[in-house]
C-alpha positions as CSV (number, residue, x, y, z in Angstrom):
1,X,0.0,0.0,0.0
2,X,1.3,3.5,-1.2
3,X,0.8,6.3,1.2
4,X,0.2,9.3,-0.8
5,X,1.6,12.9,0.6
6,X,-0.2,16.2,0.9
7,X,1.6,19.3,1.8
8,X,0.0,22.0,3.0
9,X,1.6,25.6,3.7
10,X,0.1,28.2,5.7
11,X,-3.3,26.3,5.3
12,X,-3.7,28.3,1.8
13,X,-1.4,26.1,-0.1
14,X,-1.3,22.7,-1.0
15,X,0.6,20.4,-2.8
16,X,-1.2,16.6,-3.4
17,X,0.1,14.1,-6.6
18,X,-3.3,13.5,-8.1
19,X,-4.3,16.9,-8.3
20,X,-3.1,19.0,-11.1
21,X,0.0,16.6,-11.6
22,X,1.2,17.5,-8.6
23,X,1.0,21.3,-9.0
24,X,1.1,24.0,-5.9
25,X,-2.8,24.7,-5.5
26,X,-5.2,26.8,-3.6
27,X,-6.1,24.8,-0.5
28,X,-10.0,22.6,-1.7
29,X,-9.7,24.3,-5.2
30,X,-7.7,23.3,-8.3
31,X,-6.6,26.4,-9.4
32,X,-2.9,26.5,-9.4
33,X,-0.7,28.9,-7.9
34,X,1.0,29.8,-11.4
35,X,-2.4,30.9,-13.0
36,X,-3.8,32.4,-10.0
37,X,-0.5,34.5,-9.8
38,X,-0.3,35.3,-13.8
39,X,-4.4,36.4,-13.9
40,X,-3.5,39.0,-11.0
41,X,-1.3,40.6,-13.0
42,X,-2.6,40.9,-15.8
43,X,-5.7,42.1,-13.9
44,X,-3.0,45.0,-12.5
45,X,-3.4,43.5,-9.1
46,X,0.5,43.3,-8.6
């Protein structure tokens, strides 16, 4: 049996294998870091 490891960072972050190949996402959404951070700024946000 394979344990498979989530990581979480400051409860916003999280990093599982099965979801978005393993990806840093938003903690319960699958949105990943790298869009979320590219779509702020092009919105001018940063």
């Amino acid at each position: 049996m394979n344990a498979i490891a989530s990581y979480y960072f400051n409860d916003r972050i999280s990093i599982h294998p099965d979801i978005c190949n393993g990806k840093p996402t938003l903690r319960g959404k699958r949105i990943t870091l790298s869009s979320f951070s590219e779509r702020t700024r092009s919105a001018g946000f940063i």
